[in-house]
C-alpha positions in Angstrom: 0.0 0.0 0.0 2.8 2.1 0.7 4.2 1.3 -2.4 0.9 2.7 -4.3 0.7 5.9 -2.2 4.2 6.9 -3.0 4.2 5.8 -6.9 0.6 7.6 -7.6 2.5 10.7 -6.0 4.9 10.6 -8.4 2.8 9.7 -11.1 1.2 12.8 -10.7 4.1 15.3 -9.9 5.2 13.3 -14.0 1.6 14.3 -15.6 2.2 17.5 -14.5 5.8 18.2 -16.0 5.3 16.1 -19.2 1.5 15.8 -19.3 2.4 13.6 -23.1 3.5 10.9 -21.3 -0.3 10.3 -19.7 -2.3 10.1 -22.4 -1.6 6.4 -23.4 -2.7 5.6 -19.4 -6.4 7.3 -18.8 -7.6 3.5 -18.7 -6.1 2.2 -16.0 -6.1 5.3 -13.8 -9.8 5.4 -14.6 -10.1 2.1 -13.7 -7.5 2.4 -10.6 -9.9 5.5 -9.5 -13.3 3.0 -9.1 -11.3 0.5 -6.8 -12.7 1.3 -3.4 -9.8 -0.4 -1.9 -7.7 1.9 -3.3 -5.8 3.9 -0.5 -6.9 8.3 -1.2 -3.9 9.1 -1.9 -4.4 7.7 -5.0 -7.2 8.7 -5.7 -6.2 12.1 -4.3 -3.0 12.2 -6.9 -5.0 10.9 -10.2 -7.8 13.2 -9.8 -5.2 16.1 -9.0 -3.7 15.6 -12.2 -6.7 15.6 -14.0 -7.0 19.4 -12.9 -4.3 20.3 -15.5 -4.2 16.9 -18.0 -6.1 16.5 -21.2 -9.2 14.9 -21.0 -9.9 12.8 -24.1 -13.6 13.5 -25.3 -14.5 9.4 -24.7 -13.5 9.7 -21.2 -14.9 12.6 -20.5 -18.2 11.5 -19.1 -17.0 8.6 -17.2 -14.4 11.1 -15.7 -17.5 13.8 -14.7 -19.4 10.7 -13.0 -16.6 9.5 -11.1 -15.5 13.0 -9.8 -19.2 13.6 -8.9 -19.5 10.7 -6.7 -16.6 11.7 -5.3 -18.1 15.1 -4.8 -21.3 14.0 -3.2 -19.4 11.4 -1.0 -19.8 12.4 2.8 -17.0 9.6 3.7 -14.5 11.1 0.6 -11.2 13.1 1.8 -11.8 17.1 1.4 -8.5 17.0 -1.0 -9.9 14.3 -3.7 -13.5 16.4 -3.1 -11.7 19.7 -4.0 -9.7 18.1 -6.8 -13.0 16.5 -8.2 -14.7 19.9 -8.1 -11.9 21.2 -11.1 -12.3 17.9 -13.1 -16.1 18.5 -12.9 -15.9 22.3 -13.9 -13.4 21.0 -16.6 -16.3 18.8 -18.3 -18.7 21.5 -17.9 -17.0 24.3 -19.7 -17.3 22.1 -22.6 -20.6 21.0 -22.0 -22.8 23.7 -19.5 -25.9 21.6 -19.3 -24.2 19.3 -17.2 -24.1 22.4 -14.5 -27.4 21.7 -12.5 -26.3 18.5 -11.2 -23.1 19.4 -9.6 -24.9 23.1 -8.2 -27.4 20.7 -6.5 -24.7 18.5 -5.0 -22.9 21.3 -3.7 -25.7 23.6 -2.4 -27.0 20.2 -0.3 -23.4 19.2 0.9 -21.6 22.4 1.8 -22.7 23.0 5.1 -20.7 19.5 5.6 -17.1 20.4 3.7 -14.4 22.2 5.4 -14.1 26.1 5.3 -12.0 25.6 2.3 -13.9 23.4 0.4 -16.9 25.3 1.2 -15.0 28.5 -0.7 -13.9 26.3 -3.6 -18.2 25.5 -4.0 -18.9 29.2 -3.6 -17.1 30.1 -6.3 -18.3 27.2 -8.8 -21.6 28.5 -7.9 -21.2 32.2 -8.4 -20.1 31.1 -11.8 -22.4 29.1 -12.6 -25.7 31.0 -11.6 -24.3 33.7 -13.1 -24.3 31.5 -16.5 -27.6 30.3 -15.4 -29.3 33.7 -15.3 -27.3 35.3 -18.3 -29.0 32.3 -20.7 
């Protein structure tokens, strides 16, 4: 477990430098971020990455789903939450009429997240009403 923690750290500090060298590898991190087992670092440093990486359009979706879950999971660590909050913004600057879902999540949730968190939702949803109103 160890082992994991330490490689998906370093896996992500990579992505970030020469983001290239992910591309041929959004399967298995997909697939490593749906194994519950999984320890949150790793989840923590995949998702983090996907702040900043490409997102190919046929992983899109399956991205936005996981990253909402994570989102509207009480039991979830406030970093992968935070992290999943950018990957799910990310999706729906490309496609807005995915918007409603994630302002529900966060307008029932917040009063749960941390102070931080709770910032990071404010300013999704200032956005995003904003948006909301304007069309």
């Amino acid at each position: 477990m160890r082992l994991s923690q330490r490689a998906s750290w370093a896996l992500g500090e990579i992505s970030l430098k020469y983001p290239a060298l992910y591309n041929q590898h959004h399967r298995v991190l997909l697939d490593s971020l749906k194994q519950v087992q999984n320890h949150n670092a790793i989840r923590r440093n995949i998702v983090r990455t996907y702040q900043f990486a490409d997102i190919p359009e046929e992983y899109e979706a399956e991205l936005y789903d996981i990253c909402l879950n994570f989102v509207n999971d009480i039991e979830e660590m406030t970093a992968v939450k935070a992290f999943s909050l950018r990957v799910c913004e990310r999706v729906i600057e490309k496609y807005p009429e995915m918007k409603n879902e994630l302002i529900q999540i966060i307008e029932t949730n917040q009063s749960l997240w941390s102070s931080g968190l709770k910032n990071r939702g404010s300013k999704f949803l200032k956005k995003w009403r904003n948006l909301n109103n304007e069309g």
